[in-house]
C-alpha positions in Angstrom: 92.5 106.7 79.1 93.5 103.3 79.5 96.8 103.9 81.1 94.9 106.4 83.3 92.3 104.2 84.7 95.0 101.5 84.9 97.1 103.9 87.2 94.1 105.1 89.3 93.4 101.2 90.0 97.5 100.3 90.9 96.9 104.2 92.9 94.0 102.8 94.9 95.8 99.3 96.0 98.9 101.7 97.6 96.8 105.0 98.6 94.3 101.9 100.9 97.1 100.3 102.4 98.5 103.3 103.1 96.2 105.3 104.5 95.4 102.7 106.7 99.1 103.0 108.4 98.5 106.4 108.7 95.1 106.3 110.0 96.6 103.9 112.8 99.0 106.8 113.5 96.9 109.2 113.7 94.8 107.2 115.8 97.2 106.9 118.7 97.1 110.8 118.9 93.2 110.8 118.4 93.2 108.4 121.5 95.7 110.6 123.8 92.9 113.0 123.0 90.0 110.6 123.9 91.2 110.4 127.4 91.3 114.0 128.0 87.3 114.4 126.1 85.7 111.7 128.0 85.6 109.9 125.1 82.6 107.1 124.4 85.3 104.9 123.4 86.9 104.5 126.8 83.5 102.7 127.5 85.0 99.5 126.0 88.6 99.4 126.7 88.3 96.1 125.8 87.8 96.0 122.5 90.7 99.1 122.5 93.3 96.5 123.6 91.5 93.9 120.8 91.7 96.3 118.2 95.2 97.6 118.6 96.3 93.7 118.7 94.3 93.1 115.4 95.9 96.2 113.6 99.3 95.3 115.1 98.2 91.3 113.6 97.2 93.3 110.0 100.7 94.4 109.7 101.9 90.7 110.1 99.9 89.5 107.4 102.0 88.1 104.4 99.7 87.7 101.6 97.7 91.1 99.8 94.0 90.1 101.1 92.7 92.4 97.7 91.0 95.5 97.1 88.0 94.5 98.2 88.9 93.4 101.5 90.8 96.4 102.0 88.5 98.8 100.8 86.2 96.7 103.6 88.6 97.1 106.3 89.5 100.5 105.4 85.5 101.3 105.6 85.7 99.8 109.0 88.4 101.1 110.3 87.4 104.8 109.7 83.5 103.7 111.4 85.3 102.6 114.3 87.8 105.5 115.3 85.8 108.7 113.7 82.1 106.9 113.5 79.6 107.6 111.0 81.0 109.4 108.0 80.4 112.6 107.6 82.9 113.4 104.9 81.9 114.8 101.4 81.3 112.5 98.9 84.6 113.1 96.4 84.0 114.1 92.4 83.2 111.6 89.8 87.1 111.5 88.4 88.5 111.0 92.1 88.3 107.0 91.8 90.3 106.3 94.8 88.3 108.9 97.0 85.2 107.3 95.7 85.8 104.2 96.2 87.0 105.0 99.9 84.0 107.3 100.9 81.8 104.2 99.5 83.6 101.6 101.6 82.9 104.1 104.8 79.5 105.3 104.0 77.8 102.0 103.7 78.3 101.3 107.0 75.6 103.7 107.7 74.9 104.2 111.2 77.0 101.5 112.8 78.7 101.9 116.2 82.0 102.3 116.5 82.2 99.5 119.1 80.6 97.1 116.5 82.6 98.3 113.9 85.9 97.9 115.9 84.1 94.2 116.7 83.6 93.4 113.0 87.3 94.5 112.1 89.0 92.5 114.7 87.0 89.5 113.5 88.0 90.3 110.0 91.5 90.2 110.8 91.2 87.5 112.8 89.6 85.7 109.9 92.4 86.5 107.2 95.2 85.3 109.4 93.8 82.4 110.4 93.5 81.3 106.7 96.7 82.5 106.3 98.2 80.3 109.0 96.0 77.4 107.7 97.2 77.5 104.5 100.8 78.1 105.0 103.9 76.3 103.2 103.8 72.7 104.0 107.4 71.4 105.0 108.3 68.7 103.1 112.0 68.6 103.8 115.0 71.0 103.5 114.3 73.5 100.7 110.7 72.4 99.6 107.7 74.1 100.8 104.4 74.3 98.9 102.4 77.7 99.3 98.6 77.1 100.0 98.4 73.6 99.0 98.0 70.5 100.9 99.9 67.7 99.9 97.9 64.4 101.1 100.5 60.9 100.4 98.4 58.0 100.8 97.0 54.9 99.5 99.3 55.3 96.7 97.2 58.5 95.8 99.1 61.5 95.7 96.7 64.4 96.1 97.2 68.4 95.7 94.5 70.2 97.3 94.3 74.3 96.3 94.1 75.5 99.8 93.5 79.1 99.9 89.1 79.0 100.6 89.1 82.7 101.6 90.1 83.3 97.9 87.9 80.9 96.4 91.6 79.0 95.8 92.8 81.6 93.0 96.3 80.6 91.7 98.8 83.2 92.5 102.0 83.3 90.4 104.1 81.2 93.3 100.8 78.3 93.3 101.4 78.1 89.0 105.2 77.1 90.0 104.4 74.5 93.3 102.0 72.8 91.3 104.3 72.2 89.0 106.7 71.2 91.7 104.2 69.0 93.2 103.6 67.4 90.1 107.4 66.3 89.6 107.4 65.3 92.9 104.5 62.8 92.6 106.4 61.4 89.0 109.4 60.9 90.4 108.3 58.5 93.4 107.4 55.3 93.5 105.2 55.3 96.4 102.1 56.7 94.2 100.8 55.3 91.4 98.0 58.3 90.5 97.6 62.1 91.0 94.2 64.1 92.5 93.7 67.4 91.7 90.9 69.3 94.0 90.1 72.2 95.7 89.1 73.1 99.7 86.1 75.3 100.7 82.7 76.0 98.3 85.1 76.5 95.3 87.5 73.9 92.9 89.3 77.2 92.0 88.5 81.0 90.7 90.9 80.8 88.0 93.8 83.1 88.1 93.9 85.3 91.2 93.9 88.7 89.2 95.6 90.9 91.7 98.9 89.0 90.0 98.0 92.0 87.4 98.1 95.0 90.6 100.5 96.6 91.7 102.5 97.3 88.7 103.7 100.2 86.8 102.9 100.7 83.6 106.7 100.4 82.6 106.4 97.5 84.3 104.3 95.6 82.4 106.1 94.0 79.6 108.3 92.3 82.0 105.4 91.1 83.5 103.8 89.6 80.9 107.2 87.9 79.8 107.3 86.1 83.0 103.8 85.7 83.2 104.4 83.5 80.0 107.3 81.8 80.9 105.4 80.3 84.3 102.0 79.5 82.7 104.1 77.6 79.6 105.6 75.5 82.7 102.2 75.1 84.4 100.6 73.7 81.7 103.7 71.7 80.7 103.7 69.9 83.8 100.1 69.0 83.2 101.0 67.6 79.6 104.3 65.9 80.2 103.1 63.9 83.9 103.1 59.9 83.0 100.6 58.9 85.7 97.2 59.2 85.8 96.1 62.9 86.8 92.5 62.7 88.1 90.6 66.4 88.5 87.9 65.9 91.5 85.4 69.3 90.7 84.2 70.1 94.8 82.3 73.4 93.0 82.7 76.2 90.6 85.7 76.0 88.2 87.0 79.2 86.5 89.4 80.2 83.7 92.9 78.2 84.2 91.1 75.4 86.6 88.8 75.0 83.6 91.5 74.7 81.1 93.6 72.1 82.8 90.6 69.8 83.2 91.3 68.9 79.4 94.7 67.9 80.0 93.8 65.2 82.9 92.6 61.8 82.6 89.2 61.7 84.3 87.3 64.3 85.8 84.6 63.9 88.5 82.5 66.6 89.6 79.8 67.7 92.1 76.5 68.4 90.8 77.2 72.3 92.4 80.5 72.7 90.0 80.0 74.8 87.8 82.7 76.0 84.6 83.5 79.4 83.3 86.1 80.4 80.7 85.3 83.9 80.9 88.6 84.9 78.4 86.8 87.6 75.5 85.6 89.2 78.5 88.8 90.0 80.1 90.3 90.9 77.2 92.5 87.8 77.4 92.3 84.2 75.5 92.2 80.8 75.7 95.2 78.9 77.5 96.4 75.6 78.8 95.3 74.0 75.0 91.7 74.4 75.6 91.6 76.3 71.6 92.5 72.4 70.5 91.0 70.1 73.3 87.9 71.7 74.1 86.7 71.4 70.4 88.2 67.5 70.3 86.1 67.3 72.8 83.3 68.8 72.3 83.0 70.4 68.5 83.5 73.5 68.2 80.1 75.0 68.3 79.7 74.0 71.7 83.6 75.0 72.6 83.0 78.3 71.2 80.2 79.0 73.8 82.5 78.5 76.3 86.0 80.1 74.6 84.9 82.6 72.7 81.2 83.9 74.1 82.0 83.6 78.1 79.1 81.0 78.4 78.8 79.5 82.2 77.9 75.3 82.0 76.4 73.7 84.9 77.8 70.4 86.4 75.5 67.9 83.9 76.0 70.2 80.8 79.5 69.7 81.3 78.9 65.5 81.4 76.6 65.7 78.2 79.4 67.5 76.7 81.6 65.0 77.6 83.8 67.2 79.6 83.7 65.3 82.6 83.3 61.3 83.4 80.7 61.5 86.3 78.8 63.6 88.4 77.7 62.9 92.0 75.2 64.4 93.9 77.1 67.1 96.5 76.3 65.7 100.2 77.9 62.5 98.4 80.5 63.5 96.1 83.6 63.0 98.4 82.7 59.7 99.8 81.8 58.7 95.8 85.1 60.0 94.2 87.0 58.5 96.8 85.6 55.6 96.0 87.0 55.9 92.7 90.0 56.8 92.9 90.8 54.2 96.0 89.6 51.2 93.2 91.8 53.3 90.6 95.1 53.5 93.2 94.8 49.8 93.1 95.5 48.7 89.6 99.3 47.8 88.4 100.9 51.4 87.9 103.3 50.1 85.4 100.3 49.3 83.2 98.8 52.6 84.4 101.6 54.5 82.8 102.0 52.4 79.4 98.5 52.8 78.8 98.2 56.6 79.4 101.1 57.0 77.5 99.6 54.8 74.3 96.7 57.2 74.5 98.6 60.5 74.9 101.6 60.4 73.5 100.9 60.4 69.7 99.4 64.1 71.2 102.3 65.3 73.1 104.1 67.7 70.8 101.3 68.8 69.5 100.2 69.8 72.8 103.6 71.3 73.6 103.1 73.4 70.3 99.9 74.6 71.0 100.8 75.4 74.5 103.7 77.9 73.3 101.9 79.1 70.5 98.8 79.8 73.0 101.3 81.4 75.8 102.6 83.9 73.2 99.5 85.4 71.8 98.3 85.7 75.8 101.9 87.5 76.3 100.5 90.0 74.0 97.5 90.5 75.0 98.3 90.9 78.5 99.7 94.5 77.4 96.9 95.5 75.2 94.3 97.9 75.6 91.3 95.9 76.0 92.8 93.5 78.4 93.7 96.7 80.6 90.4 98.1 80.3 88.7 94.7 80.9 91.0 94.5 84.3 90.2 98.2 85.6 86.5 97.3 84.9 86.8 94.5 86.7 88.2 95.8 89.6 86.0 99.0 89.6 82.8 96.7 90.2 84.8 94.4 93.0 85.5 97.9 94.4 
């Protein structure tokens, strides 16, 4: 059952983009037709010229904007060239169909005008984030993907840069961090590290679709990779000799939770909110947090978050002592960056030694329970409940 709701959900992610493509072709003969019938659409030729440039622009996307979206655009796309639906709704078992005839129906009584409006903004939309979050050039062969790399001050700051997707880490962010990380230990020029997120969102945790789009013969492979770049991740966290300051702009989930553990201060909005919501995705705790978080807070209160799923608000999370300070949100930036400017100033030799006299009696403990954390997650990457908990998942974003 698992395997077959597992398929049906990797079925839906091709059978969408697919169908779109061939929707577009069919399309161009529908409009050959149009001109012949007297069509309504040749009322706006307008938006006929917009809309073939936006499906042409779809095509150029590089980055999977997720079932939901493309369920969305799908929906649209049908509303726009065939109108209201008028299809029969499909049979319990057909999930793709379903889902599909959902994403088109709820658009009611639209106009195809509006709903060729709508999907050219939505295009628009997705590859305009795209473009604002693409690789920053750095020099010959390094490129960060959605991240913005600020140098100043002697503050070297990573910003997850990817709003549209509430900044979830995709397998190629888990490795730039990294690099980004290395790159602010081996220069001079900074003598601390800021970790934050752009848009309403600090970060979403880990952008799920990493899971889509793989065959079932597939997934062993992935979850031994999967392993190998998480140990890294959170390796680069433990091993960096600076100060690694975690500025919380709003909710926190899963890995962006985790991490928070392994930095040196954390400063948060009074909007952030943080959710470890493992048990119920089948999965378990990573990045330390099963020996941190109860150092930190005991382990009744840790077990709220790791074991039962429990959400904490912004000053739950300070009387916990999970974070240093919370600011109110209209003043939160100007606040932190006060901080951290007065913290950029101090000697960073002495910086360094004393992080190092505080952590490093720690250190291969934390590398220990990092491996030993990475493994079980390896395993239960492939088990039943964390597929189940995954096709459920996606069945209610669908």
């Amino acid at each position: 059952v698992v395997r077959v709701a597992s398929q049906s959900k990797l079925i839906l992610n091709c059978l969408i983009t697919s169908n779109i493509s061939r929707s577009i072709i069919q399309n161009n003969c529908l409009r050959s037709i149009r001109k012949l019938s007297g069509s309504p659409a040749l009322l706006y030729p307008a938006h006929d010229a917009e809309f073939e440039k936006a499906k042409v622009r779809l095509n150029s996307l590089k980055e999977d904007p997720g079932s939901d979206v493309k369920l969305k655009m799908y929906g649209l796309f049908k509303q726009a060239t065939q109108g209201k639906c008028n299809a029969p709704k499909p049979g319990m078992m057909d999930l793709v169909g379903k889902a599909k005839w959902n994403a088109w129906n709820d658009l009611g009584s639209l106009s195809q005008e509006d709903a060729q409006k709508t999907y050219i903004d939505l295009v628009n939309q997705l590859a305009g984030a795209e473009e604002a979050a693409a690789p920053e050039n750095l020099g010959p062969g390094v490129q960060y993907e959605n991240l913005k790399i600020t140098r100043e001050n002697k503050i070297f700051q990573i910003q997850l840069n990817r709003p549209t997707k509430k900044n979830a880490i995709t397998w190629q962010m888990y490795k730039d961090i990294g690099k980004a990380l290395k790159e602010a230990t081996e220069s001079d020029a900074y003598s601390i590290a800021v970790l934050t997120g752009s848009g309403d969102y600090y970060c979403s945790g880990n952008d799920l679709s990493n899971f889509t789009n793989i065959k079932p013969e597939q997934i062993p492979a992935m979850a031994k990779d999967g392993r190998a770049v998480l140990e890294d991740f959170v390796n680069a966290f433990i091993d960096f000799p600076k100060p690694l300051i975690a500025l919380v702009n709003g909710p926190a989930v899963g890995i962006s939770v985790t991490t928070l553990g392994l930095c040196d201060a954390v400063y948060c909005s009074d909007i952030a909110t943080f959710h470890t919501p493992f048990s119920a995705l089948g999965q378990a705790p990573e990045a330390c947090s099963s020996y941190i978080f109860p150092k930190i807070m005991g382990y009744a209160k840790a077990n709220e978050l790791l074991l039962f799923n429990r959400k904490i608000t912004a000053a739950e999370a300070k009387e916990r002592n999970f974070v240093s300070d919370v600011f109110p949100n209209d003043s939160f930036q100007t606040e932190a960056t006060k901080r951290i400017l007065q913290y950029s100033k101090c000697p960073p030799q002495s910086l360094r030694i004393s992080k190092v006299l505080v952590r490093s009696s720690e250190l291969q403990t934390l590398k220990d329970v990092n491996k030993e954390e990475c493994r079980i997650l390896e395993e239960r990457w492939q088990s039943q409940e964390c597929l189940n908990a995954l096709v459920a998942f996606f069945s209610r974003k669908s």
